[in-house]
C-alpha positions in Angstrom: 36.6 106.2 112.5 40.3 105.8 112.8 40.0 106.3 116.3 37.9 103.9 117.2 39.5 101.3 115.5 42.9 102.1 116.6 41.5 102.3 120.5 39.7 99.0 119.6 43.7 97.1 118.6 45.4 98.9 121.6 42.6 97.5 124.0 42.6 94.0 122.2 46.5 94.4 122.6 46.3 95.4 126.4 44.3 92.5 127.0 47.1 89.9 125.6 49.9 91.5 126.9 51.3 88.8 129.4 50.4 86.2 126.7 53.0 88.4 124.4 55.4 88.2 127.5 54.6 84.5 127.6 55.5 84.1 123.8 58.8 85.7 124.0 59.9 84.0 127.2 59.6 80.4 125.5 61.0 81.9 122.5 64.1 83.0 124.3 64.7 79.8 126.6 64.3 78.0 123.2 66.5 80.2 121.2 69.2 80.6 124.0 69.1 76.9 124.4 69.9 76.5 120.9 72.4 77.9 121.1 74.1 76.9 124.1 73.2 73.7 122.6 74.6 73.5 119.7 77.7 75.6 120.4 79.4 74.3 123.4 77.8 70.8 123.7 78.0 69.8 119.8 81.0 72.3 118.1 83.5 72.2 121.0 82.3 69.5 122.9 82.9 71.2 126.4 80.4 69.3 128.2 77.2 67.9 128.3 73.9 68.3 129.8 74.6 65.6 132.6 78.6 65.0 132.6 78.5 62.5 135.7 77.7 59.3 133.8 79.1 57.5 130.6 79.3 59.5 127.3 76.6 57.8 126.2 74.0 59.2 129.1 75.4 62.6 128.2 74.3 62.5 125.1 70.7 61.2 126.0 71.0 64.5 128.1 72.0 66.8 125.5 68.9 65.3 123.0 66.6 65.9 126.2 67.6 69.1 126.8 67.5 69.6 122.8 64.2 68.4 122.8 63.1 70.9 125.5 64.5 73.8 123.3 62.7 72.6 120.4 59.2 72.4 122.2 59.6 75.6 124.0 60.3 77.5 120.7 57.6 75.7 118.7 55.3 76.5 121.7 56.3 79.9 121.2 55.0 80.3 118.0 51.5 78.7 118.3 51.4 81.4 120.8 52.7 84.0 118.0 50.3 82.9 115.4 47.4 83.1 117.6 48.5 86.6 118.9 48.9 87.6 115.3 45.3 86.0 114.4 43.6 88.0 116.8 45.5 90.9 116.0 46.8 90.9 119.6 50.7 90.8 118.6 52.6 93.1 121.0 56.2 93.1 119.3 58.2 95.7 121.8 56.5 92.9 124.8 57.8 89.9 123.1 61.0 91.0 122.1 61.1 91.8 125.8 60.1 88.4 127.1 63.1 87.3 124.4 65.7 89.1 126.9 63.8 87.6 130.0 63.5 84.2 128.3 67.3 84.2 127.4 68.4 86.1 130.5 66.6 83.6 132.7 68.2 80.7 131.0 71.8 82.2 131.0 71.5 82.4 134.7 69.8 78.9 135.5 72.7 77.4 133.3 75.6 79.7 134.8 74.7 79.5 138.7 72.4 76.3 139.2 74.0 74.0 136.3 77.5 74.9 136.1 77.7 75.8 140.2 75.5 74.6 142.7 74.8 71.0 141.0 78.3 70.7 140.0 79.2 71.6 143.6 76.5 69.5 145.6 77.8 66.5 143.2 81.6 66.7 143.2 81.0 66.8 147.5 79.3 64.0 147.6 
């Protein structure tokens, strides 16, 4: 009996693993964002979201970019509540998709933000 239930959870599991991937991805662009957010555009004030304008536009950039933290990690945990409703929660997937999530963010914000748009706009 054990068997059959436990087959039953690893199939229902199987079946949402790239929504568990999914989870943890917006979790960890949300989470990393967070942080970056709140660490070098709030504490130390190194820069803002969009530096190329008045203070006050960089800090309507900061709250967007806030914002997009805050909806991707709240989005994330619809999709964790409904995993865990249908008993579907893969935790070694998300915590995965975390590391992609915050990964993917890292490297958008070190090469495209920081490099290439700085570059394209301080040659214009």
């Amino acid at each position: 009996m054990k068997s059959s239930k436990t087959h039953k959870n690893q199939t229902q599991r199987s079946n949402y693993a790239e929504r568990n991937l999914w989870a943890g991805i917006l979790f960890g662009l949300g989470l990393v964002g967070f942080i970056d957010e709140v660490v070098f555009h709030q504490l130390l004030h190194w820069h803002h979201f969009y530096d190329k304008s008045t203070s006050d536009i960089g800090l309507v950039s900061d709250g967007l970019f806030h914002a997009f933290s805050w909806f991707a990690t709240i989005g994330s945990s619809f999709l964790i509540a409904d995993l865990h409703r249908r008993n579907a929660f893969w935790a070694k997937r998300w915590i995965g998709g975390i590391l992609l999530g915050g990964g993917a963010f890292q490297l958008y914000d070190g090469i495209i933000q920081h490099k290439c748009i700085r570059f394209v706009i301080t040659s214009i």
